[in-house]
C-alpha positions as CSV (number, residue, x, y, z in Angstrom):
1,X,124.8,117.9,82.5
2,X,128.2,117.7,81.7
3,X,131.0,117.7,78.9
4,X,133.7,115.8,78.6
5,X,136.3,116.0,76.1
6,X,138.3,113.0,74.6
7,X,141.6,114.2,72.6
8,X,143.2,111.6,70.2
9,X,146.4,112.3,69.0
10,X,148.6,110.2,66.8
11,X,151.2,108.6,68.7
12,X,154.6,110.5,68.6
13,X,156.1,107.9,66.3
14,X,153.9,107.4,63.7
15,X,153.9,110.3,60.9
16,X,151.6,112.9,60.7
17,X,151.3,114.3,56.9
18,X,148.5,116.7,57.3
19,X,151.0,118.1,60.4
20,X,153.6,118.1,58.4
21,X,152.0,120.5,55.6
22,X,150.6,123.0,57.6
23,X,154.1,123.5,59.9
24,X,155.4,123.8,56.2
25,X,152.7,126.3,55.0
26,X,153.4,128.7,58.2
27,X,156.2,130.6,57.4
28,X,155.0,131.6,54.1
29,X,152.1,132.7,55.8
30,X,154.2,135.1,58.1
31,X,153.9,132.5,61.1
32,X,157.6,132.3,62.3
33,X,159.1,130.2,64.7
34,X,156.9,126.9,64.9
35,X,159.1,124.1,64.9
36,X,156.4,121.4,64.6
37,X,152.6,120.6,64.1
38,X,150.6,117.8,65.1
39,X,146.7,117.2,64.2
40,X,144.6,115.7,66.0
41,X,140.8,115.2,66.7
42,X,139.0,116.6,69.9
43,X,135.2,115.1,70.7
44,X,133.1,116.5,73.3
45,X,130.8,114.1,75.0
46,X,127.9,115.7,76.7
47,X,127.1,113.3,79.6
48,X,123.1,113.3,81.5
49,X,124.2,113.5,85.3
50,X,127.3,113.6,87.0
51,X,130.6,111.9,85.6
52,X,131.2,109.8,88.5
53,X,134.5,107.2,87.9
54,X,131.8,105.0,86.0
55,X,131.0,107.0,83.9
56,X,134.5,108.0,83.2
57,X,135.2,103.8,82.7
58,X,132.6,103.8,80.3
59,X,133.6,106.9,78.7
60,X,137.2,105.5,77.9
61,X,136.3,102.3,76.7
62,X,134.4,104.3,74.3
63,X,137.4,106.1,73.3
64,X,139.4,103.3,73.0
65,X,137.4,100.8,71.1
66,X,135.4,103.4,68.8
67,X,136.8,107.3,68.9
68,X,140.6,106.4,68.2
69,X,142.7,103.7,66.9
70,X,144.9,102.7,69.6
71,X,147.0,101.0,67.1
72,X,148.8,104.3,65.9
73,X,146.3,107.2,67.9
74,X,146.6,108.1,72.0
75,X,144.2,109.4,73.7
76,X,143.1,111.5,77.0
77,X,139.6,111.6,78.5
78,X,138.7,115.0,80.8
79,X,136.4,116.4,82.3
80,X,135.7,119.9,81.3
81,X,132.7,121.5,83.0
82,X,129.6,120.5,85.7
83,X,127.9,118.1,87.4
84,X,131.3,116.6,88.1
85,X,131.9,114.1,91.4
86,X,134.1,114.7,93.8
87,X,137.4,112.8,92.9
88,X,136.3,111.5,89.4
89,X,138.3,113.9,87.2
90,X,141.3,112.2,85.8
């Protein structure tokens, strides 16, 4: 078995409110020094067999057309641990 993790961010451009509240909330928490924050939603996949570049395909045409909105969100697909074929990490 093995996991892989799909990270969708929102794209650089588009605002990020909840972001924006906790970088303000830092400092009067005694965090100093953080010039920005960005949230974002991580989902871990746990895949039966190896992740071969099939898998992977399938994977990210999950990610894009139901785990982010590709409109305003990015996203990354990785694998993170076992069963993992050789060259089919990206």
């Amino acid at each position: 078995m093995a996991r892989v993790v799909v990270d969708v961010m929102l794209k650089p451009e588009i605002l990020d409110p909840q972001g924006q509240a906790v970088q303000r909330a830092l400092p009067r928490l005694g965090f100093e020094g953080i010039s920005d924050v960005r949230q974002g939603k991580r989902f871990e996949l746990e895949v039966d067999g190896p992740v071969d570049d099939a898998a992977l395909a399938r994977i990210h045409d999950l990610a894009e057309s139901f785990l982010a909105n590709t409109v305003i969100e990015d996203f990354t697909v990785k694998v993170e641990s076992s069963d993992v074929v050789a060259g089919a990490a990206k």
